[in-house]
C-alpha positions as CSV (number, residue, x, y, z in Angstrom):
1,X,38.5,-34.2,135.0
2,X,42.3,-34.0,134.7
3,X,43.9,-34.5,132.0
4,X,47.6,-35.8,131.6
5,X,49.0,-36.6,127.8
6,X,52.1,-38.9,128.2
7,X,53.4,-38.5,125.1
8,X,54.5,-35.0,124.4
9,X,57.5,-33.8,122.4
10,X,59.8,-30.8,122.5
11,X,63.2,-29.5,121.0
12,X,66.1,-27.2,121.9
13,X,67.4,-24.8,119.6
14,X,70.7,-25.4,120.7
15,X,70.1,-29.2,119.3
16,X,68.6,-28.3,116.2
17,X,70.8,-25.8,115.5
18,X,74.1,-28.7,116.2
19,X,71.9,-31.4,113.9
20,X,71.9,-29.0,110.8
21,X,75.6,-28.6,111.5
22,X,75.9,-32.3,110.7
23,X,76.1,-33.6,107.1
24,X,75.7,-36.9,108.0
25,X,72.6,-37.0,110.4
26,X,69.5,-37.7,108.5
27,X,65.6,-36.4,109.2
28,X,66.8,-32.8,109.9
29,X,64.3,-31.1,111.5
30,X,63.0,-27.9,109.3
31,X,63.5,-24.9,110.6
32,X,60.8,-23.1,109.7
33,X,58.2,-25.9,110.3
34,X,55.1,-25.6,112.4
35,X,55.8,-28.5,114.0
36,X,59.3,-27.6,114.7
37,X,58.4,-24.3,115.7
38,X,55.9,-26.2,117.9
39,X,58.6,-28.6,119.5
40,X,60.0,-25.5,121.1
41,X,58.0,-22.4,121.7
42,X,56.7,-22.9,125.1
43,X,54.1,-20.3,125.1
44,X,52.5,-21.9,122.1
45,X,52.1,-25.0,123.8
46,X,50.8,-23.8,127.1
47,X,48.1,-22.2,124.8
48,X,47.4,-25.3,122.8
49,X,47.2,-27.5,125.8
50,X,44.5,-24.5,127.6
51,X,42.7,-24.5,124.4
52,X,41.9,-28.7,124.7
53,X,42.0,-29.2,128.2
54,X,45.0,-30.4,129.0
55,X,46.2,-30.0,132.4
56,X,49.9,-31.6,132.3
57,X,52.2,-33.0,129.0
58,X,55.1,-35.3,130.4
59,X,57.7,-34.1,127.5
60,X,60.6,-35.9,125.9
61,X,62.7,-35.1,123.1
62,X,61.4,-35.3,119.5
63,X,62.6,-37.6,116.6
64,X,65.7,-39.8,116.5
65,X,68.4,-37.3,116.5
66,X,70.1,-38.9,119.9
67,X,70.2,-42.4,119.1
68,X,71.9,-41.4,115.8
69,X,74.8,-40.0,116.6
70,X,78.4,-41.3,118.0
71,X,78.5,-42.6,121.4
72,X,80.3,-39.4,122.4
73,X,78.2,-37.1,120.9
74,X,75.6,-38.7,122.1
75,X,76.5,-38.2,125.7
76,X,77.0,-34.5,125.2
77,X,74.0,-33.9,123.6
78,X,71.8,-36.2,126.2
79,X,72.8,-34.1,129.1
80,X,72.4,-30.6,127.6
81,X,69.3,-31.5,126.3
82,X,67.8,-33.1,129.8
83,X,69.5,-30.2,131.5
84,X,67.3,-28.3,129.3
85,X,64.5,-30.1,129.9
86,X,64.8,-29.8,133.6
87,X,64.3,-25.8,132.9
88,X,61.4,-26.1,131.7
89,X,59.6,-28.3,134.2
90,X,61.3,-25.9,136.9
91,X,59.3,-22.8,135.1
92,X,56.0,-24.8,134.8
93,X,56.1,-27.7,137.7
94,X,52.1,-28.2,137.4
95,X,52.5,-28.6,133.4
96,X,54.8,-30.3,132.6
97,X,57.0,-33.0,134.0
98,X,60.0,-35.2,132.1
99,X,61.1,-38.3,130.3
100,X,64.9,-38.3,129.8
101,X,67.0,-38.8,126.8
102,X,70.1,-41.1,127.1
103,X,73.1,-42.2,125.4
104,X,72.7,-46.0,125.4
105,X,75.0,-46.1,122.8
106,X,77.3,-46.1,125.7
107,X,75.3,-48.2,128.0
108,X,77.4,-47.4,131.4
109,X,77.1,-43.5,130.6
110,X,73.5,-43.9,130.4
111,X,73.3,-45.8,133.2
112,X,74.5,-43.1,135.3
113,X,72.6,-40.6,133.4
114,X,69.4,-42.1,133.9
115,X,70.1,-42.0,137.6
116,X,71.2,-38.3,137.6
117,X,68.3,-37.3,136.0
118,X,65.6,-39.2,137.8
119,X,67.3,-38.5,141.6
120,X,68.9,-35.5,140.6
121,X,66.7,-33.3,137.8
122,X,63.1,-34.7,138.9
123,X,62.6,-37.4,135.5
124,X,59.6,-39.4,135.6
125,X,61.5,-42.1,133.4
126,X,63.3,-42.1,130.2
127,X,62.8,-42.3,126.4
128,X,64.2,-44.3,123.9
129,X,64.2,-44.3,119.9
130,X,63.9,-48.1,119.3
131,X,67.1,-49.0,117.8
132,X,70.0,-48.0,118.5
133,X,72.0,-47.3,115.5
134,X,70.7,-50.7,114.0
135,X,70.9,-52.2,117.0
136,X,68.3,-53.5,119.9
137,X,68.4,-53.7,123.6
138,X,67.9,-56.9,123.9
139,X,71.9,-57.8,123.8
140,X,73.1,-58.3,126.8
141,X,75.5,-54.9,126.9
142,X,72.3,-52.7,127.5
143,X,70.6,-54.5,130.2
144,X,72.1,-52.5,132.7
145,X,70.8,-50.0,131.3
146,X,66.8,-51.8,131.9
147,X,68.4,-53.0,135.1
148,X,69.0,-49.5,136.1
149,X,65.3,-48.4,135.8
150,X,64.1,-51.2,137.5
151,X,66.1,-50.1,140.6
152,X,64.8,-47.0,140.1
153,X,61.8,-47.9,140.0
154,X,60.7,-45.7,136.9
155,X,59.3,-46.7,133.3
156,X,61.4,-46.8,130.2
157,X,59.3,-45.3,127.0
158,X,60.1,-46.9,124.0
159,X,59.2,-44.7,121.6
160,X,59.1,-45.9,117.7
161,X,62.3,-44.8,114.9
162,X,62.6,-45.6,111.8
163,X,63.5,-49.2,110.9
164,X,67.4,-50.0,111.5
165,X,69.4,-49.4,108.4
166,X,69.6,-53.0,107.1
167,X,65.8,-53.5,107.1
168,X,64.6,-49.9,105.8
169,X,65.1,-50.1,101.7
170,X,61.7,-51.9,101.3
171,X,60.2,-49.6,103.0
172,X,62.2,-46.0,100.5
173,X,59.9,-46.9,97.4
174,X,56.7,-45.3,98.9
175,X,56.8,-41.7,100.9
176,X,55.9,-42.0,104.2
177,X,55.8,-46.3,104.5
178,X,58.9,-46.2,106.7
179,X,57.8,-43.6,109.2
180,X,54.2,-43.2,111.1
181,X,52.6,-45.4,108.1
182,X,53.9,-48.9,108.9
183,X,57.7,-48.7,109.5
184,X,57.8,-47.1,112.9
185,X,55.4,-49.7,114.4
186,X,56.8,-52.6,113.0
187,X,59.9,-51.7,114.3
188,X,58.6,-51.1,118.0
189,X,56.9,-54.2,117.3
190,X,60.2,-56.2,116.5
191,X,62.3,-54.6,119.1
192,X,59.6,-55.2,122.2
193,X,59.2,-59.1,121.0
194,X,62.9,-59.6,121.2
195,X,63.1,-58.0,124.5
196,X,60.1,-60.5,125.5
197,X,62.1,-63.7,123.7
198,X,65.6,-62.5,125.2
199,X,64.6,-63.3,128.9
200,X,65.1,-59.7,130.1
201,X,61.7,-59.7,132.3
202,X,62.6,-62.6,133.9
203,X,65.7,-61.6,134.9
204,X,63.7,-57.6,135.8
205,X,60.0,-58.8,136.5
206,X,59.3,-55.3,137.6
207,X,60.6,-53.6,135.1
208,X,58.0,-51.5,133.5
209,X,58.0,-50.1,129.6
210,X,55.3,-48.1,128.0
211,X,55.0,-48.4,124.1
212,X,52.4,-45.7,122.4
213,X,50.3,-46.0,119.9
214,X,47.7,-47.8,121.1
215,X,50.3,-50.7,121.7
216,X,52.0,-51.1,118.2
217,X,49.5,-53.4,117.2
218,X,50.2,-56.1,120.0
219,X,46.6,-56.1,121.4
220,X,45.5,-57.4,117.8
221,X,48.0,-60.0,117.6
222,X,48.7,-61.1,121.2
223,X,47.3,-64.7,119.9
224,X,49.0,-65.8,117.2
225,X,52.0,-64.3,118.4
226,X,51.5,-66.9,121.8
227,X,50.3,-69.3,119.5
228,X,53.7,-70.1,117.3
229,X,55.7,-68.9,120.2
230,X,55.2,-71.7,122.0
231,X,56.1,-73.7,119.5
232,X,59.5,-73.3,119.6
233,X,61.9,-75.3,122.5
234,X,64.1,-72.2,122.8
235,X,61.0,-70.5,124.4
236,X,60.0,-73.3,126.9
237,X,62.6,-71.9,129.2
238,X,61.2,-68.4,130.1
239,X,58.4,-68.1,132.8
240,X,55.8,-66.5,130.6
241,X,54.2,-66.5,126.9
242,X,54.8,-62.7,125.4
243,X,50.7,-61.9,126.6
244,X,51.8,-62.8,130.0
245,X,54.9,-60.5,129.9
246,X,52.8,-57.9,128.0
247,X,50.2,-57.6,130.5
248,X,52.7,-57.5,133.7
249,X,55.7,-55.6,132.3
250,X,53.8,-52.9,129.5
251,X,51.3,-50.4,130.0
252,X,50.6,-48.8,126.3
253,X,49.1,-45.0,125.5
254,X,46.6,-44.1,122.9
255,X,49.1,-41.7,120.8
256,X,48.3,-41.2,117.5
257,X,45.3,-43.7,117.0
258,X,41.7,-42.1,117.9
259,X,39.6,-45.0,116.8
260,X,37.3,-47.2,119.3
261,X,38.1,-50.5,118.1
262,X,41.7,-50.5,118.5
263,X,40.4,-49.1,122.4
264,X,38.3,-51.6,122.8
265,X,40.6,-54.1,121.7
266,X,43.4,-52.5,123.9
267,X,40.8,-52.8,127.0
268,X,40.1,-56.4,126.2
269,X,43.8,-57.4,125.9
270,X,45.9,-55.6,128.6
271,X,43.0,-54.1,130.9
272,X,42.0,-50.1,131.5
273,X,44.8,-49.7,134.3
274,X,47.6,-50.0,131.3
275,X,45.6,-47.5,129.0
276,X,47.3,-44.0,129.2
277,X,46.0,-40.7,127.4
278,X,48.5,-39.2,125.3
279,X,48.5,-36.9,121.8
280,X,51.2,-37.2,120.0
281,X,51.9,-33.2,120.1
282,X,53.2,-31.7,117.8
283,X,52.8,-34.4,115.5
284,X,49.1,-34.8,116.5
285,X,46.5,-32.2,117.5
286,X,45.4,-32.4,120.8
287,X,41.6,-31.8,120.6
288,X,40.9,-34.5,118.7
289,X,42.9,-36.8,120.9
290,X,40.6,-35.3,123.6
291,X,37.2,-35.3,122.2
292,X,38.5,-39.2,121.0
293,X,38.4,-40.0,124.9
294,X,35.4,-37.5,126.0
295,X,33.0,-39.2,123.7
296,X,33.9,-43.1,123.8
297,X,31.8,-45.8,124.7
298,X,33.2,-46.7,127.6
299,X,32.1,-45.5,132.0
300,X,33.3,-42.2,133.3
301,X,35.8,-43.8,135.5
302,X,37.6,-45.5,132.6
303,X,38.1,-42.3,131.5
304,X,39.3,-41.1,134.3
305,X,41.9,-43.9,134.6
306,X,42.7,-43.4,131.1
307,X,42.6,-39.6,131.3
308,X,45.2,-39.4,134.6
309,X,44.5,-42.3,137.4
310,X,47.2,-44.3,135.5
311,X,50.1,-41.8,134.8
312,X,49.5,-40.6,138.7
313,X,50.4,-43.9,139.1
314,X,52.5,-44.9,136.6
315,X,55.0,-41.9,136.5
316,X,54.7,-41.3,139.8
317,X,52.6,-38.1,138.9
318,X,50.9,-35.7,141.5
């Protein structure tokens, strides 16, 4: 059976090497990590992904380090870094393929990067850090941007970050609370509701965004959520409750969470054709992330979906 992980991370020297020029840039990557070691030796990760099975990784950039920076800086370093990326899908076409990193912080720029990189470099889509220096895409200034991919007809990732700066000192008392622990999710969380409140998919009903992590907890709360949403008149206007827009406009990977009853709530809520395979690598180990799907409860050809059927489809994968 084929396997495809969809959310697979790398780095470029060049990129780490510019971050740790920069005093102001936080979550510097450590040079002598594993896992940053990991983000960027190829032949390591070939090896890890033959020792669990793993036929293909679709690879975007690691941590927040893009979405950080100054609008011009940001350009520069979203270019080299897909440029990059584009080398390394050349040199291994049948393992890996790409997600794209863009400088929304200029929303026009990334416009036309996304469209060099998906026509031009072979992208699959694109990834983005949540918020944008503080700030969320559902202002009108980066629906182009959502507008763009829709054209394109390729998915937008949107990956968790840290909470924005004015909502992250409740999380600084307790190590790790505003990361993986809690504050990534509930800031994916925040950021996909808004999108779903602002009207964006019914202005782009075919836009499709994939959120990791088994869903960042919407598959749990998809009722309450509807529930006190339509309680409000501001709401009655759009064409859909957030589970309608959640089931048509997201499809959702299993990164990071290998436990059967956030599947089985996943499958309930959005359906096995939205349910992608994906690690978390190097953040997460890939065999347990296999072995997680090789032994669950569920038929052979859910597993295939979840295993590849879905990116082929999704991502436009052969």
């Amino acid at each position: 059976m084929r396997r495809i992980a969809t959310e697979e991370h790398f780095l470029t020297q060049d990129l780490i090497n510019y971050i740790h020029s920069r005093k102001v840039v936080p979550t510097q990557p450590v040079l002598d990590d594993p896992t940053t070691r990991a983000c960027i030796d190829v032949p390591l990760r070939l090896r890890e992904m033959d020792k669990a099975g793993i036929d293909m990784q679709l690879l975007s950039l690691s941590s927040q380090y893009i979405e950080l920076l100054e609008p011009e800086n940001a350009i520069i370093w979203s270019q080299k870094t897909n440029d990059e990326l584009a080398q390394w899908v050349k040199a291994h076409p049948t393992r890996f393929a790409g997600l794209c990193s863009l400088p929304c912080q200029d929303p026009a720029t990334a416009v036309a990067e996304l469209e060099r990189c998906v026509k031009k470099l072979g992208m699959r889509g694109a990834l983005i850090k949540s918020n944008i220096r503080s700030e969320y895409m559902d202002d009108r200034k980066y629906w182009p941007i959502w507008e763009k991919a829709e054209k394109l007809n390729v998915p937008i990732y949107l990956h968790p970050r840290s909470p924005s700066a004015d909502m992250e000192k409740p999380y600084l008392k307790y190590p790790g609370m505003n990361s993986a622990m809690i504050g990534f999710g509930h800031d994916t969380h925040l950021h996909v509701l808004r999108l779903m409140c602002s009207g964006l998919f019914d202005e782009f009903p075919k836009l499709k965004i994939v959120i990791g992590h088994m869903g960042e907890t919407f598959p749990y709360l998809l009722w309450r959520i509807d529930n006190h949403f339509s309680r409000f008149e501001q709401y009655k206007k759009l064409k859909k409750k957030p589970s309608g827009y959640f089931r048509d406009n997201f499809v959702i990977t299993i990164s990071g969470v290998n436990w059967y009853p956030s599947l089985l709530c996943a499958m309930l809520t959005i359906g096995i054709d939205s349910i992608l395979f994906a690690v978390d690598y190097p953040h997460e180990e890939n065999i347990p992330a296999v072995k997680f799907i090789d032994e669950a409860p569920i038929s052979v050809g859910d597993k295939k979906k979840i295993f590849h059927l879905n990116a082929e489809r999704v991502f436009r994968l052969v």
